[in-house]
N, C-alpha and C positions, 0 to 999 in steps of 0.2 A: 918597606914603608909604603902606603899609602897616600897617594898626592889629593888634597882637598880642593876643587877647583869652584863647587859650587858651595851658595846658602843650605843648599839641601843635603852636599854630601858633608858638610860642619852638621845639622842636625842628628844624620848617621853616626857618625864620628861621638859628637856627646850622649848618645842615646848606647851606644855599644858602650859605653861608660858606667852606665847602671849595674852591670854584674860584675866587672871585672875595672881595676885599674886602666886608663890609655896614656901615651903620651901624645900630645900636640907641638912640631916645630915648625916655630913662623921663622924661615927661610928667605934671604938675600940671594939672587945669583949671581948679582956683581960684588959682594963686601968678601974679601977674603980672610974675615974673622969670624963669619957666618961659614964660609967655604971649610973652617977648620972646625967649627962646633957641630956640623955636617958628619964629618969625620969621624968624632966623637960619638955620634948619636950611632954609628953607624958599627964603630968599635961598639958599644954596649951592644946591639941587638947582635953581633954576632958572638959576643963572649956568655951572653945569656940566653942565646940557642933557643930552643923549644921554650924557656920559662918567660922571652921577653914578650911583654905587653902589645897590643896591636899599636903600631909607632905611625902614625898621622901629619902629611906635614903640610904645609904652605909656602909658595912660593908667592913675596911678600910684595912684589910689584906689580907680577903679573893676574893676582887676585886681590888687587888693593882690599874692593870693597868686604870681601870674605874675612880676610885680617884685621878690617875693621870692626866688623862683627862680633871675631873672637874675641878682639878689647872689652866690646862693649857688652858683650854677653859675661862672661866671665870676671868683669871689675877689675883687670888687670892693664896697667900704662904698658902700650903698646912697645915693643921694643923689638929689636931685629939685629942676629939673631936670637929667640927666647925659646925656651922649651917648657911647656908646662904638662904636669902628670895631672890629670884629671879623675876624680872619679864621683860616680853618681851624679854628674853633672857639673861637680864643684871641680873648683883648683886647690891641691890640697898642698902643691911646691913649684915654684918655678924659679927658671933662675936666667942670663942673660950673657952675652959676649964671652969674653973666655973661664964664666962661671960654666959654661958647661962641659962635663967633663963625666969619661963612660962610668967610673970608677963613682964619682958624687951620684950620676943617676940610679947606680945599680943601690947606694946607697939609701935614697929616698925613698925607693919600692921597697926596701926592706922598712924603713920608718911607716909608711901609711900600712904599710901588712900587720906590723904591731897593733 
């Protein structure tokens, strides 16, 4: 995973988006519901090996304003922790708190590939 600390490296992140699927997770480091959807994200990228997506995340306090950005770039109500799959710039699934899950994500890359 890749940690997003700046405006700039969020423009990187949604522009590597135009060829390929990404995921974005806006990250708590103190919520240990965030600390368990972590986990998750973390179970997918290693069960899906070489096929997973470049996985991008944020730590949600200490880049407030970047998280904010993602909201407001994206048209999505901020939440923490959230994972959204992006592509071509858009959000095409996201989901929140113990909606995330390696098994649901591995699932929605197979829905947008459809």
């Amino acid at each position: 995973m890749q940690e997003i600390q700046t405006l700039q490296d969020l423009d990187a992140a949604l522009s590597d988006s135009r060829g390929r699927p990404v995921l974005l997770f806006k990250h708590s480091t103190t919520c240990p519901i965030s600390a368990f959807a972590h986990g998750q994200v973390l179970d997918f990228a290693r069960q899906a090996g070489d096929a997973a997506p470049p996985i991008y995340f944020v730590r949600v306090r200490e880049s407030r304003p970047v998280s904010n950005e993602i909201a407001s770039r994206l048209g999505i109500v901020h939440q923490s922790p959230q994972l959204i799959l992006i592509q071509n710039q858009q959000p095409v699934w996201h989901v929140s708190h113990s909606s995330i899950e390696a098994q649901q994500i591995a699932s929605a890359l197979k829905k947008a590939a459809a």
